[in-house]
N, C-alpha and C positions, 0 to 999 in steps of 0.2 A: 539892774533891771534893763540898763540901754543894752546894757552887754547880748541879755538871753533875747530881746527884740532882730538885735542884728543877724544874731545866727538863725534866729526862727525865718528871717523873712530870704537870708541865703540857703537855706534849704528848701525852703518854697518857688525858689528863682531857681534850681539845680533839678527840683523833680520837675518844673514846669518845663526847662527849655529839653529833657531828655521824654517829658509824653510830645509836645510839640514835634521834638524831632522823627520820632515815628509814626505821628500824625503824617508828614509830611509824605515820608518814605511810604506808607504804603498807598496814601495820594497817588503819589510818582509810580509806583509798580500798578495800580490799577487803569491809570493813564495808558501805560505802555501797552500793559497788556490787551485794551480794549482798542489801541490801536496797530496793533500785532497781525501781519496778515495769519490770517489760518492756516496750519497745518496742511501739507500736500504730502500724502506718504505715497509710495511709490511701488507698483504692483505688474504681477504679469499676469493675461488674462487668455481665455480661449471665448471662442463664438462654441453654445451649448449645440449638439447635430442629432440628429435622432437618425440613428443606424438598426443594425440587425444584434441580435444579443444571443449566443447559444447556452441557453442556465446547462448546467451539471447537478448533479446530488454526488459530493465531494464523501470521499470513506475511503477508509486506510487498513492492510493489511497483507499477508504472505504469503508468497509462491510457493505452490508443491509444482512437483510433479506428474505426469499424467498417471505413471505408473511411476510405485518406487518400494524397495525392497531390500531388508538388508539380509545376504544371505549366508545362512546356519546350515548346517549339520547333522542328520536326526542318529547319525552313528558315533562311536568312538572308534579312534585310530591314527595309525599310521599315513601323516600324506606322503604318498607313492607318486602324483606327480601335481603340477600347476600348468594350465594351459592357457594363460589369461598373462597381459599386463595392465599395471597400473595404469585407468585411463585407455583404457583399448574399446572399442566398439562391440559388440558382440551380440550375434544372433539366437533367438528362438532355440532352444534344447539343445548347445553348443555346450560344451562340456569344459567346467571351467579348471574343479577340483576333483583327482580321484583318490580315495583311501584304499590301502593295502587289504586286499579281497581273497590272499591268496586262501586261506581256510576257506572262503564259504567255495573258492572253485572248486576245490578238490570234496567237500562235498556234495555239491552238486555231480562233478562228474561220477562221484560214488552212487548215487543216488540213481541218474540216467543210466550205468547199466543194468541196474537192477528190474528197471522198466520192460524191458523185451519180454524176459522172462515171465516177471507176472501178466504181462499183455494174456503172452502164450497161456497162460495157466487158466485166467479167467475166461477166454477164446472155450477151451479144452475142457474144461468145468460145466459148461453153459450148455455144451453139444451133450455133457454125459447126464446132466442134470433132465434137461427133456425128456433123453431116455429111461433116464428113471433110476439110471445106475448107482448115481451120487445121492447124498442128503442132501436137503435145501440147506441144511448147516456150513456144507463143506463147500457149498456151491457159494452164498453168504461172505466166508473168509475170503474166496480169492476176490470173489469182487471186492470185497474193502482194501484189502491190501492193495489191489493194482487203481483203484480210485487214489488213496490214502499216501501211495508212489505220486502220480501226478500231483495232488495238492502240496508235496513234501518239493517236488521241484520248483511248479509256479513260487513258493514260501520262499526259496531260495535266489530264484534271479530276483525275486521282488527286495530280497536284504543283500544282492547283490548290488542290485540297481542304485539302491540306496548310499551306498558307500560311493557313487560317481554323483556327483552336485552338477545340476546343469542349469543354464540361463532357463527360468520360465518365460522370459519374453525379451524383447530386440530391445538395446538401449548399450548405456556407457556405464561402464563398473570406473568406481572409483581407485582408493589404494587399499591394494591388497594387508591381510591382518594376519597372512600365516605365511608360514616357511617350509620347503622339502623338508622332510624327512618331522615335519615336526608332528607330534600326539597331539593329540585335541580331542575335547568332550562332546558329547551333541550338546547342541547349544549356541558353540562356538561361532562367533561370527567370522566369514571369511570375507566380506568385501562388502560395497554398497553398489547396487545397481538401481539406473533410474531411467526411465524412458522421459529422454524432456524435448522429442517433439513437437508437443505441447504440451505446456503448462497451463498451471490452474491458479486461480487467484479466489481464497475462500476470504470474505471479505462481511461485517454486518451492517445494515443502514434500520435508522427508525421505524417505529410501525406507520407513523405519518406521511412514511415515502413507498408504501409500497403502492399506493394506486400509481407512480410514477414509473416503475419497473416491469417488465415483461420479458420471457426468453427472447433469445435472439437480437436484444437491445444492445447499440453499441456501448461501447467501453474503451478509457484511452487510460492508460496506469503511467509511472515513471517512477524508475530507480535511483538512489543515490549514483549507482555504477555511470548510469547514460542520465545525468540531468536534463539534457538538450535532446533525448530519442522519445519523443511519445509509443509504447508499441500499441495498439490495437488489438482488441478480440469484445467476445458476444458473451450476455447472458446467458450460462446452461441450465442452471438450476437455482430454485429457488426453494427454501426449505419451507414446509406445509405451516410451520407452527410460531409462533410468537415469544419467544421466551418474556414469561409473565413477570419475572424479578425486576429485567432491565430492560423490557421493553423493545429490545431490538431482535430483526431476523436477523440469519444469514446467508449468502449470500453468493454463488458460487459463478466465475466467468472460466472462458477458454483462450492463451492466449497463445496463437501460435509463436512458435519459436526457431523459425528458420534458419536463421543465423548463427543459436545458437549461446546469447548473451545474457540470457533469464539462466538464473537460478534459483534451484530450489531453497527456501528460506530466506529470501529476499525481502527485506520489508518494503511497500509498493502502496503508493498513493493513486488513488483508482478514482475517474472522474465519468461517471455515468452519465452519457450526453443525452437530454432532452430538449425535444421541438424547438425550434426556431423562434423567439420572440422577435416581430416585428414593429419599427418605429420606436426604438426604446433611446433614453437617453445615458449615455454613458461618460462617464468623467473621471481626469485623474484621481487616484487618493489624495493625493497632495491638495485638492481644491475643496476637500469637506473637513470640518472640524468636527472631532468626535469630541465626546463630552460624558458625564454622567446624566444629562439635563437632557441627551437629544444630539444628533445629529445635525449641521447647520452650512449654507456656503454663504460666500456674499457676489451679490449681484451686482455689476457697474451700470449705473444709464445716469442720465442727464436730466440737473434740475432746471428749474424756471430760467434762473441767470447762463445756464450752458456749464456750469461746471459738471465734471464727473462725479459723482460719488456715492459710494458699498452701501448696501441695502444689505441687510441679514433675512438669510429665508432658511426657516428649516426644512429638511428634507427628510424623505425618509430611503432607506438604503437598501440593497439587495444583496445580493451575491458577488463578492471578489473576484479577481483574477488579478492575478500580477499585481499590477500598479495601477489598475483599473477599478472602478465599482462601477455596479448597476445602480442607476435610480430611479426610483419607483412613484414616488412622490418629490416636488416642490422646486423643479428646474422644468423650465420649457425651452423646444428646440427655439435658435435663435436670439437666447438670454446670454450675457456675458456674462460671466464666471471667472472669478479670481481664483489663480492656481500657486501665487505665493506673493508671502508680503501680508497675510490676513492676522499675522499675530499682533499687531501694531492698530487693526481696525478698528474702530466699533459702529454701530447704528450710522447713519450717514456721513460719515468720514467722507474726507475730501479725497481722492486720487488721483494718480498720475500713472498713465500706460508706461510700462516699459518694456523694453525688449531683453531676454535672459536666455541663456542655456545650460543654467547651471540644472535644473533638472530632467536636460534630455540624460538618456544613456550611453554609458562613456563605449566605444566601438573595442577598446580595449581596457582590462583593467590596467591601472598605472603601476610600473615595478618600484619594489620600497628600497 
């Protein structure tokens, strides 16, 4: 009985001194902690300014051409020659392809002597007909035949004409699709011509944005090709109607092309610039935290004892550029605004300014 007493009262002395002992311990860690100075995390901040803001209505979409044309054939035949290269400039009814014509010449010039004659006959008919000599029958035949002569010739340089393909207007053909001597169908495509001048940019924006648009309104697009060229041109057209499915018009600009760098089929990001907002305040991205919950930055100022620290303000946000947003709501000019270092924040966090360049932008990218 003394036995089970002993061990009873040493397993009572073994749980006792192991709750005791983290009794003690978290004593000691509540101790420390309550004597812990506070958290100083450490941030980089901007003074908030109120500037000038130029909004866009942002739309994407593909370069034609002013004019552009791929041109065919309307005959079959022999080409007899090419007067064109690949990439050459070319003018207005400049003659690019001809096909072998030699059949229709020869009857044409069969045709044109046969002309005089009946000229003569219908002349000669006309004077005997008055007099009474002829029948109005016999008078009838020559005029048809010497009319029926003429429309038989026009009929002929007109399908003469046609076997000679000429530029319908000034611009650059592309690479040629036929060969001397080669047969070809009507149909047949022989080359691509495009006047690019100037180009076009057909492009759609919302029905929401059309009291925003007007001809004549400017316009700044950018190509994969030239990331760094803005080119410029105007609203020409604007299409009358609404497409009722998707809700969006379309949308038609003119962009000159002097240089010569646009081309046709370009995909091209189009930035429709409207009015000037003034007094607006603008902030890096880096300084808003987006969320499912709302947009938000945090603000530094100074409490009762002088320390700094973040204040969470939500905001509300506008239109992008770059690295930039607009804000529209919940920053005032003059407010300090934390630009990194906010992942570590919350609710009145303690902070400390610092200075950083890790997110200016680099003058060069670095080689790997």
């Amino acid at each position: 009985m003394k036995k089970w007493i002993v061990m009873l009262l040493l397993a009572l002395l073994l749980f006792g001194s192991v709750i005791g002992w983290n009794l003690i311990k978290q004593r000691g860690i509540a101790e420390y902690m309550a004597n812990m100075p506070e958290p100083e995390f450490p941030v980089t901040v901007l003074d908030a300014k109120a500037g000038n803001w130029v909004p866009a209505i942002e739309a994407i979409g593909f370069i034609e051409p002013n004019q552009g044309v791929t041109i065919s054939t309307e005959a079959s035949g022999v080409i007899n020659s090419i007067d064109f290269e690949s990439g050459a400039t070319v003018k207005k009814d400049q003659q690019l392809v001809a096909l072998d014509s030699d059949v229709e010449m020869a009857n044409l010039k069969s045709t044109q002597a046969r002309l005089p004659a009946a000229k003569a006959k219908y002349i000669r008919y006309q004077g005997l007909y008055k007099k009474g000599s002829i029948s109005k029958e016999a008078f009838d035949d020559a005029e048809a035949s010497y009319f029926s002569l003429q429309a038989d010739i026009e009929s002929l340089k007109a399908t003469i004409d046609r076997r000679h393909i000429n530029a319908p207007f000034d611009g650059v053909v592309g690479l040629r699709n036929v060969f001397l001597g080669q047969y070809i169908q009507p149909g047949a495509d022989v080359v691509r011509l495009e006047d690019t001048t100037l180009m076009k940019l057909r492009f759609t924006v919302p029905q929401t944005d059309i009291s925003d648009i007007r001809l004549g309104q400017d316009i700044e697009i950018l190509v994969d090709a030239y990331p760094e060229t803005p080119f410029s041109g105007k609203i020409s057209a604007i299409e009358p109607a609404v497409n009722y499915q998707s809700g969006l018009i379309q949308v038609q600009a003119d962009i000159p092309n002097n240089e010569g760098q646009l081309r046709s089929g370009m995909f091209a990001r189009a930035h429709i610039i409207l009015p000037t907002l003034e007094n607006q305040i603008i902030l890096p991205q880096t300084a808003i935290t987006f969320t499912l919950y709302g947009d938000n930055v945090y603000l530094v100022g100074k409490d009762e004892n002088g320390d700094l620290r973040a204040r969470q303000s939500v905001v509300k946000t506008g239109e992008r550029k770059g690295d930039v947003v607009h804000i529209l709501d919940g920053v005032k000019a003059g407010e300090t605004v934390v630009t990194s270092g906010q992942v570590r924040l919350s609710n009145d966090a303690k902070v400390r300014i610092v200075e950083s360049n890790a997110l200016l932008a680099q003058a060069e990218t670095p080689m790997l």
